[in-house]
N, C-alpha and C positions, 0 to 999 in steps of 0.2 A: 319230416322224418327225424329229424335232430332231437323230437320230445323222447325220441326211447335211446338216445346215446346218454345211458344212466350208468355211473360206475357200479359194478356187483362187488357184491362182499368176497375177501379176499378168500381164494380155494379155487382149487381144480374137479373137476367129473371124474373123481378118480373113486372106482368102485373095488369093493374087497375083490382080495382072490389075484392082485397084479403083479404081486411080487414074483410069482413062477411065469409068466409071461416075460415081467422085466428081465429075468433073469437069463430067461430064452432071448430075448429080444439081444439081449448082451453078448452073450453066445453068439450070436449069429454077426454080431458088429454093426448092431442097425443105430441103439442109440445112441444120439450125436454128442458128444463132451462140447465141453464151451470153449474148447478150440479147434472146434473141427466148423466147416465150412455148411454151407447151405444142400451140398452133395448128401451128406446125413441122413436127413430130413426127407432129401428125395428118394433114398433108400426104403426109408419107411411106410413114404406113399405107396412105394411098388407094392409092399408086404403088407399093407392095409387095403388093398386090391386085390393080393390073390385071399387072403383067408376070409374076406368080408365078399369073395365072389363079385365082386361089381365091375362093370363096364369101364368105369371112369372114374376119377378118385380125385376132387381137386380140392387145394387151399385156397382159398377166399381171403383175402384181406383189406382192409380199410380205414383209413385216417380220420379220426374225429375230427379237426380241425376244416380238414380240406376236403372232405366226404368225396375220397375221389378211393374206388377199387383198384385195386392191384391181385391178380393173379400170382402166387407166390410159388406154387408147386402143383405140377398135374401127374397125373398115372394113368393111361402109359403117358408120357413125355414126349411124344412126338405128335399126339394128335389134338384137333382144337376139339377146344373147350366147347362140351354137352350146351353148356348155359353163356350166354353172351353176358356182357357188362350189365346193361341198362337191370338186367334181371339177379345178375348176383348182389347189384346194392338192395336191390328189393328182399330180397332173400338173408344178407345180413343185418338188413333190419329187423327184421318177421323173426329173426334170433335173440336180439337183443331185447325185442320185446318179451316173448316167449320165456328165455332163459331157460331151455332146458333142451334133449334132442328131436326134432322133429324129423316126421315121414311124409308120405303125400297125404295121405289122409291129413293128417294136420293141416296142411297148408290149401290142400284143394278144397275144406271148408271155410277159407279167408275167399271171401270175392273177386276184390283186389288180387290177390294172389292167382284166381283160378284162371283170371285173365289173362293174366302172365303166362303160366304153365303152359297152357292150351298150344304157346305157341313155341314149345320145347317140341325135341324129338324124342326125349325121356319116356319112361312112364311109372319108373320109379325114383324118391330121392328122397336121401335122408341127410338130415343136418346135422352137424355138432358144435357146438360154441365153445369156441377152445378159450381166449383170454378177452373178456368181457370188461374187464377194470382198467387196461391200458389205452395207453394214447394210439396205440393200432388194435381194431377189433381185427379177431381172426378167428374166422370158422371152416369147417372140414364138411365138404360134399362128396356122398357116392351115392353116384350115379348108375341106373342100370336103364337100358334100351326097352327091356319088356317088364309088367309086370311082377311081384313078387311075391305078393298080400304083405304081411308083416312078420320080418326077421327076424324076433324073438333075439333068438343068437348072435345075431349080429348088432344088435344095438346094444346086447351085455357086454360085444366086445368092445363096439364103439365106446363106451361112459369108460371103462378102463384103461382104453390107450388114449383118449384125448390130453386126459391129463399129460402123459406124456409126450405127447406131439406137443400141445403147451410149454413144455417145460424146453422140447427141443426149441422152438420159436424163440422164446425167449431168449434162451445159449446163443443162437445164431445173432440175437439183433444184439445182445451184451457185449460178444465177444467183436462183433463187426464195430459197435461204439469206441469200445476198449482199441481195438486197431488203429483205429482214426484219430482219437487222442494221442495213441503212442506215435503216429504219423507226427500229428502237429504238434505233438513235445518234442519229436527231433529236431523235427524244421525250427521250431523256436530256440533250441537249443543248437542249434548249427548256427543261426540267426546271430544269434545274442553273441557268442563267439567269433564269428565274423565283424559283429561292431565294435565287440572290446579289441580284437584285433587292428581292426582299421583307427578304433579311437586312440590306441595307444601308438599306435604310428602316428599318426597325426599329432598327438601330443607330442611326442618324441620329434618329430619335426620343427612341431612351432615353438617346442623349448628350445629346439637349436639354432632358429632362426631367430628367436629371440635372444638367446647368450650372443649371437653372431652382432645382432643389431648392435647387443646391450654394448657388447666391448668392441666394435670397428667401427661405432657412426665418432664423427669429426666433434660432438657434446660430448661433456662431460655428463653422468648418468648417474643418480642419488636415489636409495632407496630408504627412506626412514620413517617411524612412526610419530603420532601427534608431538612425542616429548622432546621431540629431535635426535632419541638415538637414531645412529646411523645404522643399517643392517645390511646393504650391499650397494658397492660404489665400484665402475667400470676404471680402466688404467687410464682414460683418459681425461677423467678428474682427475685422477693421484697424479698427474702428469703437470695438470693446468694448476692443480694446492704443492705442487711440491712435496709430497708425501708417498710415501709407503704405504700399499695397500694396510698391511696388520696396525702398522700407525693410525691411519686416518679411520679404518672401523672403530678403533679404542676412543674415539673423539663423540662431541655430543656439536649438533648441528650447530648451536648457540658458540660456539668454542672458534668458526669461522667466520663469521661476520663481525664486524664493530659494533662497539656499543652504541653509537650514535642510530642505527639503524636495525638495530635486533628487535624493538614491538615495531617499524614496518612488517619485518618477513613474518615474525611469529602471528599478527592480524591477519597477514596472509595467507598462510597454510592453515588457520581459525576460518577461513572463508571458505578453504581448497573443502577442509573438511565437512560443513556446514552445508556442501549442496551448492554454495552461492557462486555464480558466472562470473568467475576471475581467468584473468586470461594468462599474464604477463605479468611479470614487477622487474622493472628495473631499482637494478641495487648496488653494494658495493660489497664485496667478499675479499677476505684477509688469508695470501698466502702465509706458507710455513715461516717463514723469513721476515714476514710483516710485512710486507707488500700489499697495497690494496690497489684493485683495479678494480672495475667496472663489469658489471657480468647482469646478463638478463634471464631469468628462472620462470619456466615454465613450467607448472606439475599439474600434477591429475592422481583423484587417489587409484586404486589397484590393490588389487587381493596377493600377496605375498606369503605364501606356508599357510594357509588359514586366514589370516589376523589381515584387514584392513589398513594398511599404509601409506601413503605418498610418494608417488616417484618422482622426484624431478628433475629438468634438464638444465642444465648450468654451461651458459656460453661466454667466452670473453667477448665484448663489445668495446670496447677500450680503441681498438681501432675505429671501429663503424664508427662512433662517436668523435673520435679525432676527424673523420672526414666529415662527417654531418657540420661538426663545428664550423668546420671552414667553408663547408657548400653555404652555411648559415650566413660565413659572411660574405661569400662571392657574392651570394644572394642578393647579401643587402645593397650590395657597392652597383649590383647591375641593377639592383628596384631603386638606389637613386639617381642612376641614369637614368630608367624610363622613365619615373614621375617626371622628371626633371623636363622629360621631352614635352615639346607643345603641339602632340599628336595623341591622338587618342589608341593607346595599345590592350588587345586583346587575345584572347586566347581560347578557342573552342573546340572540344571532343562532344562528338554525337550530338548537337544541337544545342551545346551547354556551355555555357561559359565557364572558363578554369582561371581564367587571368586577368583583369584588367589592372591598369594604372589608374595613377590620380587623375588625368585630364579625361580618360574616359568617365569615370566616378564624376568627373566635376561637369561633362559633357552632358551627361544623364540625369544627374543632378540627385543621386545613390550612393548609398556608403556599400561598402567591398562585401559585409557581409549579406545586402540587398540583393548584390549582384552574382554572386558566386554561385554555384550549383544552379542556376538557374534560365531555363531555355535562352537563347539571346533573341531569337524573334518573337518576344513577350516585349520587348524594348523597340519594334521597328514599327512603323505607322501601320495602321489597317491596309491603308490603299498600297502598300509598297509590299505589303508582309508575303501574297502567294507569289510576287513575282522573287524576292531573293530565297525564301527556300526552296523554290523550283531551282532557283542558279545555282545552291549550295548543295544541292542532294545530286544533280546532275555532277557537278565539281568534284564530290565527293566517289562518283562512278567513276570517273578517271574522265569527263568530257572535257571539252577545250571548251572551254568559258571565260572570259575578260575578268581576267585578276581587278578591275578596275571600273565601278560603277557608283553611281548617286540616290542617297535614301533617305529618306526623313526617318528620323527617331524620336521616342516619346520621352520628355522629364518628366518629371516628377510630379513637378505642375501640369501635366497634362498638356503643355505646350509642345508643340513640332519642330524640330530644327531640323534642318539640311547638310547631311555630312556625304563625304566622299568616302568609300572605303575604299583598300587595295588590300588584298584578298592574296595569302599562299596555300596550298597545301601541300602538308607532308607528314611521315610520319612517325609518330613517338608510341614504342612499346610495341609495335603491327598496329596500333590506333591510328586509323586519320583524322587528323589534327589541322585545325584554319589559324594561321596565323594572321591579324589585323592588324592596320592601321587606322589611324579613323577622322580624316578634319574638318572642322568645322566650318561649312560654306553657306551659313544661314545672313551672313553682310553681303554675298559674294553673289547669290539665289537675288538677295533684296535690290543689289545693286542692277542685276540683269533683269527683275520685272521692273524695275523702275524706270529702266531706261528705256523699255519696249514700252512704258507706259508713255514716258516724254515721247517718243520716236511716232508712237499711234495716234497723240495727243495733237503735236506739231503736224500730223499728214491731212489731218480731219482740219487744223486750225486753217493749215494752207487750204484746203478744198471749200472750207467755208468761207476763208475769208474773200476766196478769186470768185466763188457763186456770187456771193454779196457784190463786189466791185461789179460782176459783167452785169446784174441785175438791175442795180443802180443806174448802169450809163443807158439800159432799156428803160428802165424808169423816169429818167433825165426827160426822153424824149417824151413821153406819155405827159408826165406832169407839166411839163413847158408847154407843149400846145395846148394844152388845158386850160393852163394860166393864160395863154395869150389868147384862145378865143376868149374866156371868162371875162377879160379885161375888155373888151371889143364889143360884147353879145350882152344888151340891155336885158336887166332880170324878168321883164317879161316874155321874155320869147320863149317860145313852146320849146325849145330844146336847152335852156339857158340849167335845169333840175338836171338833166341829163348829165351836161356836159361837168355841173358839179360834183356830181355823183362820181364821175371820172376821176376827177380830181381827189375827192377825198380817199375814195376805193387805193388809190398812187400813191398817197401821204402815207396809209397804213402797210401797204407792202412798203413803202421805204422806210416805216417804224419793224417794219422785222427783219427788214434787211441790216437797221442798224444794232440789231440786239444778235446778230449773226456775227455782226462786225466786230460785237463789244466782245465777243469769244473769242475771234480772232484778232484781237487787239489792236483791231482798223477803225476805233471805234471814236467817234469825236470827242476831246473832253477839253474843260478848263482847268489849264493846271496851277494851283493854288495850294497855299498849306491850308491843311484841315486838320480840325480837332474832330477826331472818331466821336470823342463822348458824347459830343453835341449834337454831330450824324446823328448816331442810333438813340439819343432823346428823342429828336425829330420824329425820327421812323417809330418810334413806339407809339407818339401819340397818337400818329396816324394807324397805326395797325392796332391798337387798342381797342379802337371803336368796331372792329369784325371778330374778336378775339370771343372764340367762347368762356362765360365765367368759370366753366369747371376747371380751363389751361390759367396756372397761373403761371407769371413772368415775373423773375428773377432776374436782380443786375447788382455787377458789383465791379464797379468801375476805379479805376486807377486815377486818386484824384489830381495829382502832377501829372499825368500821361504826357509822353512827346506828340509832338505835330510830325505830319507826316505829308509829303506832297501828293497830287493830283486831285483829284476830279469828284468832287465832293458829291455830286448829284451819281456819278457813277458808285460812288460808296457807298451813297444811301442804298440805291436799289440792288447791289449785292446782299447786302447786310436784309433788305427786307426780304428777297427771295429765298434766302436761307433760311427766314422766322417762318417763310408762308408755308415753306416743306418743313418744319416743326410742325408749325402749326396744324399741318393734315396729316402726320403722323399722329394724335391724338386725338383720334375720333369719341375715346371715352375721360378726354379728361386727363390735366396730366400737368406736368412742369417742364417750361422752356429757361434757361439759363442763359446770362450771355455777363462775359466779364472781359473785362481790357486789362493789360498790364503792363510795364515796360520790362523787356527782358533783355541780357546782352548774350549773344549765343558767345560761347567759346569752341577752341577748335574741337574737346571732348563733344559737345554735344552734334556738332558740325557732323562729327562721322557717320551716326545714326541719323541723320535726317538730311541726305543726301542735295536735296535743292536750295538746302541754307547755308549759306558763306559770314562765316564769324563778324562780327559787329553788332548794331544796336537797332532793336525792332519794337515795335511795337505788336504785340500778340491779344489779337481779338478772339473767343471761346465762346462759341455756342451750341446747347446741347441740349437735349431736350431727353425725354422718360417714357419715348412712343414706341412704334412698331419695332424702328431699326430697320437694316437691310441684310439680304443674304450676299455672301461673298463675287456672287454674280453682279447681280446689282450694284453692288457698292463700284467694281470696277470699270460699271459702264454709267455711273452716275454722272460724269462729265459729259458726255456725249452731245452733243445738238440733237435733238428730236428723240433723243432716247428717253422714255417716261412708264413708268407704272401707273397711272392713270386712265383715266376712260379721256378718250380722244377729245370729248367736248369740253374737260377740266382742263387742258394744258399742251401747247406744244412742243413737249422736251425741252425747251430754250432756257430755262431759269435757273438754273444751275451749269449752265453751258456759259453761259452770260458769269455769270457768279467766277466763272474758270475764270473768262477771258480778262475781268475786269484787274482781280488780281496777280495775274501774269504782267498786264502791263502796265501797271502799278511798282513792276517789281519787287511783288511779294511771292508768298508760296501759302499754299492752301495742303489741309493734312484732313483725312475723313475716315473716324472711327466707325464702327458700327456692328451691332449683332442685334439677330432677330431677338423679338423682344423683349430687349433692354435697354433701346434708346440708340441714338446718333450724337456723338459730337466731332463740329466741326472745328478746327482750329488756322486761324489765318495771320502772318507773318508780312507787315508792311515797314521798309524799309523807314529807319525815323529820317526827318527832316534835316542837313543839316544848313545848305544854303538856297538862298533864292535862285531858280533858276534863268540864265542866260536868253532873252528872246528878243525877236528885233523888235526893235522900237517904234512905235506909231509915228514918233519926232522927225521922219525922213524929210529930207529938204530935198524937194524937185525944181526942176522948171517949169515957170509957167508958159502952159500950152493952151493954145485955143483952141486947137483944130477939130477935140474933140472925136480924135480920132481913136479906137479903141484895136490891139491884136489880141484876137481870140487864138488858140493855141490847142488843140484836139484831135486824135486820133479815131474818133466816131464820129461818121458824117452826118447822123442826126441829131448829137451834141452840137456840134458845130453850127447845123441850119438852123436847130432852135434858140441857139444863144445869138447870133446873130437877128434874128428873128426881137427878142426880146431886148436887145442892146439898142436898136434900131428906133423900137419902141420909146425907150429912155430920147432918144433925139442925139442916137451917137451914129459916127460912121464905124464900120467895121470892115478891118482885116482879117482876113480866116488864112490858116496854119495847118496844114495836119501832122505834124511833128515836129521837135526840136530844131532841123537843120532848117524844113522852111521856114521857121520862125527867126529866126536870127538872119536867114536872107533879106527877110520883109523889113526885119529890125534897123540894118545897118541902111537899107535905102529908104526909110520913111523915121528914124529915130527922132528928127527933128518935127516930126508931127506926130508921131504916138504917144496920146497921153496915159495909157493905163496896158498892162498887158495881161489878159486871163489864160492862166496858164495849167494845164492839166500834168499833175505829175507823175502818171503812169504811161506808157507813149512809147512806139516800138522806135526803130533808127536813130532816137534821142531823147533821153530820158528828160522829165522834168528837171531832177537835181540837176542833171547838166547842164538842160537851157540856162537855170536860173542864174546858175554861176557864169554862165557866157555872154547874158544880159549886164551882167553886175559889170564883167568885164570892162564890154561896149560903153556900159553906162551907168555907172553907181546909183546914180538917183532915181534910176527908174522905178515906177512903182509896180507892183504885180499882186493878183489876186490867184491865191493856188489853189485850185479846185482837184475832188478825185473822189472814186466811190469810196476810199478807203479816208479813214482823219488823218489829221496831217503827223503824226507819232504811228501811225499804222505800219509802216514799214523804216526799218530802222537806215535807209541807205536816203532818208529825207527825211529824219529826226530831227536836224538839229535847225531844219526852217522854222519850226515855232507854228503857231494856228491865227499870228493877228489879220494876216488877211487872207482868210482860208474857208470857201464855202465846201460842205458839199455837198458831194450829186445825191439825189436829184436836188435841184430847186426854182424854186417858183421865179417870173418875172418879175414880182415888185421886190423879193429877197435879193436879187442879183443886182438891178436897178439900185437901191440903198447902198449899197455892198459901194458902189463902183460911185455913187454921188457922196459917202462917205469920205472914201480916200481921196478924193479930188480934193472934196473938199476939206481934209485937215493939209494937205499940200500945199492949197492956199492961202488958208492961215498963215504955215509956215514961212510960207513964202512972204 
C-alpha cells in the first residue's frame, strides 16, 4: 500500500459557489478558528450529516510514517463506526490512489475493494480526500444504510466543504502544535530560571565559602599573575609579611623574597604555569622589617575575574624545620647507638622493612638502600619462610606468639646463617609495627651440630669398639683350637683342609674386627715418627697400578714437612682409603689432589674449627673433581657399614677406619663436599715433638726354672685355650679369672712364676690394676698384656706401651714366640 502514499499538489476540492455556504457556515458558528478546539470540527460533521442526509459521517485519518488509522471524528458521535479499522485503511488508500471523490460504484468496481464492502452493513459510501500532501492523510466518509444511486447534490456539496473541513484539520493539529510548544517553552523557561536560580545560590555560597576559607584558614593566601603582581592576599599573610593589606597589594611578588633565591621561585610559578607536576618549594621569604624566615609555597593556577592566575599558599615552617633539625640529630645520636649495638635491629610495617642498622646490613651482607622498602621474608631461608610469616601474620592478629624463635637467613652470597630473633609488636600511627632484634647464632648452630656429631660419633665408637673386643675373645676361642688341632693333625688327614679352612675363615673375621677396632681407636699399632711424604709415595705407587689413566693424580708436598708420631702402616691405609673413595667417585675421569703442609693453628683460627687446639700440625689435603656428596651423605660418611655402594663393592668400613685412625693419632679430620663438584678432605696430625716414654725390653728378672707360666682371664674359653696352647710350648699353667685371683696365685707361687699373661679388660679387677699390684709384689716381673682392644685402645691402660702386648685372637705358635721371647731376652739380661 505505501506505493500510492504520494504527496499531491498543493490545493483543496474547493469548488466555486463556497463563499455563501462559508459565510452561512460562519453564521451558524460551525467554522473552527485556529484556536478553537477539535469540538469545531465536530460541529460540522453533525451539519455535514444533516444537509448531505446520511446515516453516518466519519473522519478517517492516517500516519504515513506508521500506517496506523485513527478515527478522528464521527456523526452522530455516539455510535460505532459503519466501517471497522482493517477497512478504513483500505479505503484511505483507494483515496490516495484515486485522488478525487469516490461513491460505491467507484469502489465496488475494485475487486479488492468489493471484498471488502460485502462485508459492511452499508450500501452506500462516498469518500472525500481532504489533505493528501501531509504527514497525516485524512478523508471524510458518509455513510448511508440503504441505497441512494448517485447524489449529484451531495457530492457538489461535498468538493466545496472538504476544502473546508481541510482547512479546519489543519487549524486543529497547528494550533494543538502551537500549544505544546507554548507548553514546553514555559517548562523550559521555568527550567532555565530555576537553574540560574539555584546556580546563583550556589555561587553565592561557594564565593562565601571561599572568601570564608580565603581569610580564616591558619595559611597565608596569595593571588597573582605570571609577572608577580600581586591581585588579592588574605589578613593572614599581611599578618605573617608584616604589612598592610593596601601596602602589600602596591608590592610586586619579586619585592618579597631575596635575591639569592628569586630564579628558584620565579622557575617555579614558570612550572605552576606550564602544566608541569610541581608540588611544593620550600624557600625563604623577607618580612617588612627584613626578617627572613623559612616558609613552604604551594600554588596551583585558578581562574580569577576572567584572566588565569596563580594562587598560592604561604606557610611559616621556621618551626617545623627548627624541630626537624633536632629530630635530625636525636636521630643521628640514637642511629649511633644502634649501629654501635652488636645485634641486629629492625624494623617492620605490613611485611616491609622500614629500619635496619649496620649489623643487620652486615648480617645480610646489604647495603640500607638493598634493604629498605623491601618485604623482609625475601631475606629468610625457603624452608623457614611459611613457617615465620604464619607467626607474624598471626602476631599481627593480636595472637600470643613467642616473641622469641630461630631462623636462618639468606646473604648475599647465597649462604645461610642462623639468627635468633626476638620479636615486639606495637603500634605507630594505628600501623602495626614489628620491632626486631636479631643475633647471630651460626658458631652457636655449628658448635651444637658438632657436638651431637662428636656425642653420635663416640656412642657408635663405643658400640663398635665393645662388638669388636667381645668378638675377638669369641674368636680367641675358635682360632686357638684351630691352631692347636692344626699343630697336632698330620696334613694328610681327611679333615686336616677342613680344619684350615677354620682357621683361615677366623684370621679374616679378626682382619675386620680389627678395621672396627682401628674406628674405635682399639686398634693395634707401632708407634714411631713418620714422614707423611714418604707414607703417601709408598701408597701411590701401589695404588697407581689400578688407577684409571683418565684420573690423574696431583701432589704437592711440603718439602721440610714435620714428622709426626704413630703408626705408619695405619697412615698408609687411611691415606689410601681416602684415594680409593676418590678414586670411585670418577667414574669418567677426573683429578685427585693430595698436598701436605706445615701449619701452626692460632687461637683466631682455633674458633672455627672447634676440634683443633692451637699449636703445630701437620695438614694433609686430598681432593678430588668427582660426584661429591649430598648433605645427607656427607653426615653419615663416618659411620661403620654406612656406604653408597652395591654391597659386593664395600663394607662401609673404609672411611670409618679413616675416622678411627685419625682420632687416635690425635688428629682431626674436616669433609667438604657438594654434588657434583668434588670432595675434599682435609686431615690435621698433631707434629712430633719428643720420643715417646715406653717400657723397656731391658727388664732384669729372676732366673726361674719352673717354667711356670699365670694366665690371667675373664673368659673361660680364653682361659682353656691358652692353657691348652701354653702347655703345648712345654710350660705349666696357672689360670686366674680376674685381677684379685691373680695376685692371690701371685703372692703364693711368685717365687716360681716365670711370666704372667695378663688380659686387661677383666671385671672385679682391671688389668691396669693387676699390673700395678704385680709391680708392687714384684718389680721384675715379666707380663705379656693381652686384649681384643690394642694396647692405646683405651686411655685408662695408655701409658703401658705395646712391647709385650699380643692380641686376641691369636694363634699357638704367635703366643708360644711371644712367651719364649721374653724369657728369653730376661736371660740374656740376666
Amino acid at each position: 500500500m505505501k506505493k500510492f502514499w504520494k504527496k499531491q499538489e498543493k490545493g483543496f476540492f474547493c469548488p466555486k459557489g463556497t463563499l455563501s455556504f462559508i459565510e452561512w457556515a460562519g453564521g451558524k458558528d460551525i467554522l473552527p478558528r485556529s484556536a478553537e478546539s477539535l469540538e469545531q470540527t465536530q460541529k460540522l460533521l453533525v451539519e455535514i450529516q444533516k444537509r448531505s442526509l446520511a446515516d453516518q459521517v466519519l473522519l478517517l485519518s492516517c500516519d504515513r510514517d506508521s500506517e496506523q488509522c485513527k478515527l478522528i471524528g464521527i456523526s452522530p458521535s455516539r455510535e460505532k463506526p459503519a466501517i471497522h479499522q482493517r477497512v478504513q485503511f483500505s479505503l484511505i488508500n483507494k483515496c490516495l490512489e484515486e485522488k478525487r471523490i469516490l461513491v460505491w460504484e467507484d469502489l465496488w468496481r475494485d475487486e479488492l475493494m468489493r471484498e471488502q464492502l460485502r462485508h459492511l452493513k452499508c450500501k452506500s459510501l462516498l469518500l472525500a480526500p481532504l489533505n493528501l500532501d501531509q504527514k497525516m492523510i485524512d478523508v471524510l466518509a458518509i455513510v448511508n444504510y440503504s441505497s441512494t444511486g448517485k447524489p449529484s447534490r451531495v457530492i457538489d456539496f461535498i468538493t466545496f466543504i472538504s476544502s473546508v473541513l481541510a482547512l479546519s484539520i489543519q487549524n486543529v493539529r497547528l494550533y494543538s502544535a502551537l500549544k505544546q510548544k507554548d507548553t514546553e517553552l514555559k517548562d523550559w523557561v521555568t527550567d532555565v530560571e530555576k537553574r540560574i536560580e539555584e546556580g546563583t545560590k550556589q555561587l553565592l555560597e561557594r564565593e562565601f565559602q571561599y572568601y570564608k576559607l580565603f581569610e580564616e584558614t591558619n595559611d597565608g593566601i596569595i593571588v597573582h599573575d605570571g609577572d608577580g603582581n600581586l591581585i588579592e592576599i588574605n589578613h593572614v599573610l599581611c599578618k605573617l609579611l608584616n604589612y598592610e593589606k593596601r601596602e602589600l597589594l602596591s608590592l610586586n611578588w619579586n619585592q618579597l623574597c631575596p635575591s639569592e633565591v628569586l630564579d628558584d621561585q620565579i622557575s617555579f610559578f614558570k612550572q605552576i604555569l606550564n602544566h608541569e607536576p610541581v608540588v611544593t618549594l620550600e624557600t625563604v621569604l623577607q618580612k617588612k622589617d627584613g626578617t627572613i624566615f623559612q616558609a613552604e609555597i604551594s600554588s596551583h593556577r585558578v581562574w580569577f575575574r576572567g584572566n588565569e592566575v596563580i594562587q598560592s599558599v604561604v606557610r611559616d615552617i621556621s618551626k617545623r624545620k627548627k624541630i626537624e633539625e633536632n629530630l635530625r640529630e636525636t636521630k643521628g645520636r640514637y642511629r649511633i647507638f644502634l649501629d654501635a649495638s652488636r645485634l641486629g635491629m629492625f624494623v617492620i610495617q605490613g611485611g616491609v622493612i622500614q629500619y635496619v642498622n649496620d649489623m643487620f646490613k652486615k648480617m645480610v651482607g646489604r647495603s640500607e638502600e638493598e634493604l629498605l622498602d623491601q618485604p623482609f621474608f625475601h631475606f629468610v631461608a625457603p624452608e623457614d619462610r611459611n613457617r615465620v610469616v604464619d607467626c607474624e601474620m598471626r602476631r599481627e592478629k593480636g595472637e600470643n606468639i613467642p616473641d622469641k624463635y630461630e631462623m636462618r637467613i639468606i646473604t648475599r652470597k647465597g649462604e645461610k646463617c642462623w639468627v635468633e630473633v626476638h620479636l615486639r609488636l606495637i603500634f605507630i600511627d594505628g600501623k602495626a609495627t614489628i620491632l626486631g632484634n636479631m643475633i647471630d647464632i651460626t658458631h652457636k648452630k655449628y658448635i651444637e651440630s658438632h657436638k651431637f656429631e662428636i656425642q653420635k660419633m663416640e656412642s657408635i665408637t663405643t658400640l663398635a669398639g665393645g662388638v669388636a673386643h667381645d668378638f675377638n675373645n669369641l674368636l680367641g676361642g675358635i682360632l686357638g683350637y684351630a691352631s692347636l688341632i692344626l699343630s697336632d693333625m698330620p696334613k694328610d688327614n681327611v679333615y686336616y683342609e677342613d680344619v684350615r679352612v677354620i682357621a683361615e675363615t677366623a684370621k679374616k673375621a679378626a682382619d675386620l674386627t680389627s678395621r672396627l677396632l682401628a674406628f674405635a681407636r682399639g686398634g693395634k699399632y707401632q708407634v714411631k715418627s713418620v714422614n707423611v711424604n714418604r707414607v703417601i709415595d709408598d701408597m701411590l705407587s701401589v695404588l697407581s697400578r689400578t688407577m684409571d689413566p683418565a684420573i690423574i693424580v696431583e701432589k704437592d708436598f711440603e718439602q721440610n714437612l714435620w714428622q709426626m708420631e704413630g703408626d705408619s702402616q695405619q697412615i698408609y691405609d687411611a691415606i689410601l682409603n681416602i684415594c680409593l673413595n676418590a678414586r670411585d667417585a670418577l667414574p669418567n675421569g677426573g683429578k685427585i689432589r693430595i698436598e701436605t703442609t706445615n701449619q701452626i693453628i692460632d687461637k683466631e683460627f682455633e674458633k672455627t674449627h672447634l676440634d683443633l687446639v692451637s699449636g703445630d700440625y701437620i695438614r694433609i689435603t686430598i681432593s678430588d673433581t668427582g660426584v661429591g656428596m649430598s648433605d645427607v651423605t656427607k653426615s653419615r660418611m663416618f659411620e661403620p657399614f654406612f656406604t653408597t655402594k652395591l654391597a659386593r663393592d664395600g663394607a662401609g668400613l673404609g672411611l670409618a677406619m679413616v675416622y678411627g685412625v685419625v682420632k687416635n693419632h690425635g688428629g682431626v679430620i674436616f669433609a667438604e663436599s657438594e654434588l657434583d663438584k668434588g670432595t675434599k678432605i682435609t686431615i690435621y696430625f698433631p707434629r712430633y715433638v719428643k720420643e715417646k716414654l715406653v717400657i723397656s725390653k731391658k727388664q732384669t728378672a729372676k732366673l726361674k726354672r719352673s717354667n711356670r707360666i699365670l694366665l690371667v682371664d675373664d673368659e673361660e674359653i680364653i682361659r682353656q685355650v691358652g692353657k691348652r696352647m701354653l702347655e703345648k710350648g712345654g710350660y705349666e699353667v696357672l689360670l686366674a679369672n680376674n685381677g684379685r685371683e691373680a695376685l692371690t696365685l701371685f703372692e703364693k707361687y711368685k717365687n716360681e712364676i716365670d711370666l704372667v699373661l695378663l688380659d686387661l679388660i677383666m671385671p672385679v679387677m682391671g688389668g691396669k690394676e693387676t699390673y700395678r699390684r704385680l709391680k708392687e709384689i714384684d718389680p721384675h716381673v715379666l707380663v705379656i698384656l693381652t686384649s681384643g682392644y690394642g694396647p692405646y685402645g683405651r686411655k685408662d691402660f695408655y701409658y703401658l706401651g705395646d712391647e709385650y702386648f699380643i692380641q686376641k685372637p691369636f694363634q699357638t705358635d704367635v703366643l708360644i714366640q711371644a712367651v719364649q721371647d721374653l724369657l728369653g731376652v730376661s736371660q740374656q739380661n740376666k
